[in-house]
N, C-alpha and C positions, 0 to 999 in steps of 0.2 A: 444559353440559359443556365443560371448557376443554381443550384440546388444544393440549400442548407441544411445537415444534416447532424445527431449528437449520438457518437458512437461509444460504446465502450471501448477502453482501452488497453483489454487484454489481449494476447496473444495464441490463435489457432495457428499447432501447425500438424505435420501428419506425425503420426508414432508407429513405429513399425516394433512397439513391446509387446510381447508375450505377456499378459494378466495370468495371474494364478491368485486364485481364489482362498483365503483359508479364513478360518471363524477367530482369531486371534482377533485381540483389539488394537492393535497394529504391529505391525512385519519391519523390524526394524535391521537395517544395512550397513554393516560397519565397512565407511570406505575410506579407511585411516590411509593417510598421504602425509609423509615427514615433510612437517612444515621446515623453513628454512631460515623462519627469526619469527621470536617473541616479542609482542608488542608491548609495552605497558600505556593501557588506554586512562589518560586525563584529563584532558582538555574537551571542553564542551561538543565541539566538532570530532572528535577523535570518539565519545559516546554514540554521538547519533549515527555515523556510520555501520554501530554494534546494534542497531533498534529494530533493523528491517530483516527480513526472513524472504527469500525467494521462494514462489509456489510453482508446481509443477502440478496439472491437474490432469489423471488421466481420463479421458470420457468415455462414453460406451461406444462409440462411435472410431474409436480407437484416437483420436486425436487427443491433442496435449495444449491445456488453457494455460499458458504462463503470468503469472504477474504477482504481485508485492505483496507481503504482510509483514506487520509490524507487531513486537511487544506492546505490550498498556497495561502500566499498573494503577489502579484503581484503590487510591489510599484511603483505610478505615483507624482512625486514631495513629497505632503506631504502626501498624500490620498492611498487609497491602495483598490485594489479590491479581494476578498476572493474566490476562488474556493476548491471544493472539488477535489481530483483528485483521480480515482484508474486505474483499467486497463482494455482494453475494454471486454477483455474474460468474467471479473468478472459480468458484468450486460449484457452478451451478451443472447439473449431471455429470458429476464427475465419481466414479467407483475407483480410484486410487488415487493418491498424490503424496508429492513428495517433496521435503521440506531438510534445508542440508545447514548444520550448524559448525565453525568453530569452536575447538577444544581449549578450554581453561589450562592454563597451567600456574600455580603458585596468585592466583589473582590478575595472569594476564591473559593475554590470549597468541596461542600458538596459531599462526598466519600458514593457513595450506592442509592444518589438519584436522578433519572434519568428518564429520559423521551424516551419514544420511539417512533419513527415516522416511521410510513407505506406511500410509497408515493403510487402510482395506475401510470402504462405506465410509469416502472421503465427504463426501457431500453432509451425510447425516452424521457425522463429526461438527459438525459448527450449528449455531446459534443465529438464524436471520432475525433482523427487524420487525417488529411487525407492524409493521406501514409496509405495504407492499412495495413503496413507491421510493425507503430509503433502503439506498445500495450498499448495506453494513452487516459484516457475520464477524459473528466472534466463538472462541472456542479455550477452553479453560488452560492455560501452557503450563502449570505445576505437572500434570501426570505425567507431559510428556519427558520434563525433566527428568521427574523423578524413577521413569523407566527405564531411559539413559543410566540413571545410575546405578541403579537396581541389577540391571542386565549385566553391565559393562564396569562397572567404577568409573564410571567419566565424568564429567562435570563440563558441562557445554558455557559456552561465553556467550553472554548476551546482557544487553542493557535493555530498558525499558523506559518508557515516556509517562511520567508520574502523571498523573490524574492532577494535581497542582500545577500541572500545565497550561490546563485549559484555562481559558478568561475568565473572569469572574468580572459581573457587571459594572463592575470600577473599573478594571484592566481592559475591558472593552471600550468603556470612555474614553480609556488614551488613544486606540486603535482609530489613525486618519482612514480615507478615503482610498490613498495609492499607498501600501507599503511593499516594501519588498520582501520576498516570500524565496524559501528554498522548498525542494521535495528531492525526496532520495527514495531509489527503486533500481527498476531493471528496463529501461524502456528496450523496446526488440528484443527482451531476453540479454541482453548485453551485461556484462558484470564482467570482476577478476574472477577468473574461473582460480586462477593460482591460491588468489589469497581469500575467494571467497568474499570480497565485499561488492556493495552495490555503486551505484551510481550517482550523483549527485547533480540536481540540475536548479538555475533559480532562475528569476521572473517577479513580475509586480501582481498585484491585485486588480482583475481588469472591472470587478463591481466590488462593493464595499464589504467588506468582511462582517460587518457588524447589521447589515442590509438581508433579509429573504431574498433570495434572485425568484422572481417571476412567482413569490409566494411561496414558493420552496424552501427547507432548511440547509439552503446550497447558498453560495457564490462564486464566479467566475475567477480564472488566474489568467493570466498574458504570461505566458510560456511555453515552452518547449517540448509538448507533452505525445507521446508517442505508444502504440500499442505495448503492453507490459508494464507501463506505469500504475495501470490499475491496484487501488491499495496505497499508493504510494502514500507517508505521514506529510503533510505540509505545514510550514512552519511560517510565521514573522519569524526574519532572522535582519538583525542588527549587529554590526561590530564597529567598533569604534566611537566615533560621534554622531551621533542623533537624535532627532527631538518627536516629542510626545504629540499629540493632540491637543490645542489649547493650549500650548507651553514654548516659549518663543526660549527657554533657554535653553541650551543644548547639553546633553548628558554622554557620559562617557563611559563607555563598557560595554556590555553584549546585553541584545534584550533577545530572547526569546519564548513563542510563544506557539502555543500548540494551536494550531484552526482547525486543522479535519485531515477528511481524508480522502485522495484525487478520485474520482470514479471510472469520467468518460469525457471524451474529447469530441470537440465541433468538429464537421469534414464537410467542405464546400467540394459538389459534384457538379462540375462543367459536362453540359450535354454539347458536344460540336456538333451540326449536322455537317455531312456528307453532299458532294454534286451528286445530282445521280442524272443518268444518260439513260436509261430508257425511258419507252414513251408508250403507255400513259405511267404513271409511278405512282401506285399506290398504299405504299409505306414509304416512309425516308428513314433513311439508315442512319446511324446516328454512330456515337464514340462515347463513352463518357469516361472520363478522370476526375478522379478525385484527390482532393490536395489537403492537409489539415491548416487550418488558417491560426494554430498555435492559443487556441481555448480551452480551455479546462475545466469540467466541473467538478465542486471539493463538495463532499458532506459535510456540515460544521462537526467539530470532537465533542460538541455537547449531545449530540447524536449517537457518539459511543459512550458516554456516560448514564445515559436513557436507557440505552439496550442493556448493559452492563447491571445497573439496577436495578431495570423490570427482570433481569436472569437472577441475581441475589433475591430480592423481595419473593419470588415463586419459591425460592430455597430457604426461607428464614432467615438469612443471613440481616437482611433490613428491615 
């Protein structure tokens, strides 16, 4: 019997840390490691790898939720406001967490030398949805820069995914049926712990981006999607030659576009029965496994754009 199933796809595992408690608005860890080369980031793909933040979430329970967040700046005229974004599951009971960034240096970024930041009342730190039902927190990333710098003189390296990413109802026009799609994160926790970046995986769109799945402000990926990808940004990504929607001629360069952000992944649970040899037998014993059949569900990014302004509009900001 197979049993369909839509799991989240962060990561529990145990933690055997010491919590300490203090009323600071967060406890911040300088875990400087000499980096061993300086990067200079410019190529479109050499940004996005700078967009993603790995979460460590500690629970009360002592256990540790892993999984992705990403920058998002949210452009107003010329200005722009930064939030972090992951997904509520990921910091959901969580009393610590911890978030580790590479160091700027002269406008690049120093590879391996990095700072880690513990905050304290990790959960009431971010900003959930309020639809109960979309899996989106966000949480303002200016302070925490600018504590970094305050504290330390540091200056952290990070890019961010402008808000002119998202589609806009004409750029949705061009969006066919199957496009191919990247996400970058931490699936199992896995990353360069060295250099501090994440992972990068792609895949097609397994229902139409431009579609409600099942009424939802979601649609499906066919890919690779594994516990810690949770948060992860998903992109259309194009390089080379490719063609539009409605448009039989082919164009040449990189398209990219921001769709959402990954939540939680399908898991088909195979129940085997067992012989069983005595007599009479009044249960049967069973096995089950579970496999992921490589699904994905994304929030659309107009879902963080929602959130992001209904948190501006409560602050006068819109």
């Amino acid at each position: 019997m197979n049993i369909l199933r839509k799991v989240h796809c962060s990561i529990l595992m145990i933690s055997a840390i010491l919590l300490i408690s203090t009323n600071s608005f967060c406890q911040i860890n300088q875990n400087k490691i000499q980096g061993e080369s300086v990067m200079e980031v410019k190529s479109i793909q050499e940004q996005l790898i700078f967009t993603t933040v790995r979460i460590e979430a500690i629970l009360k329970n002592a256990e540790t939720s892993t999984g992705t967040g990403f920058i998002f700046s949210y452009q107003i005229g010329e200005g722009a406001y930064h939030f972090l974004v992951t997904n509520k599951h990921v910091i959901k009971g969580s009393i610590t967490g911890k978030l580790e960034f590479n160091i700027k240096s002269q406008e690049k970024v120093e590879l391996g030398n990095k700072f880690s930041i513990t905050i304290n009342d990790f959960e009431q730190f971010w900003i959930g949805h309020d639809n109960p039902d979309i899996d989106i927190a966000i949480t303002p990333f200016v302070p925490i820069v600018n504590d970094i710098k305050e504290r330390y003189n540091k200056d952290l390296f990070y890019k961010s995914i402008p808000s002119n990413y998202v589609p806009t109802k004409e750029v949705l026009e061009t969006i066919d049926v199957i496009e191919d799609i990247i996400f970058i994160g931490y699936p199992n926790g896995l990353y360069d712990q060295k250099n501090l970046l994440p992972i990068v995986r792609k895949g097609i769109t397994a229902t139409p981006a431009t579609i409600d799945f099942n009424g939802t402000s979601t649609f499906l990926i066919d890919a690779s999607v594994f516990p810690g990808s949770s948060g992860s940004p998903v992109f259309l990504y194009n390089a080379g030659v490719f063609t539009h929607k409605g448009s039989e001629r082919p164009f040449a360069g990189t398209r990219l576009i921001f769709l959402g952000i990954l939540a939680s992944v399908y898991i088909r649970q195979d129940v085997n029965t067992l012989e069983v040899t005595t007599i009479p037998a009044k249960d049967i014993p069973f096995v089950k496994t579970s496999q992921m059949i490589d699904l994905g569900t994304v929030f659309k990014s107009s879902c963080i754009v929602e959130l992001i302004e209904s948190f501006l509009k409560k602050r006068g900001v819109l």
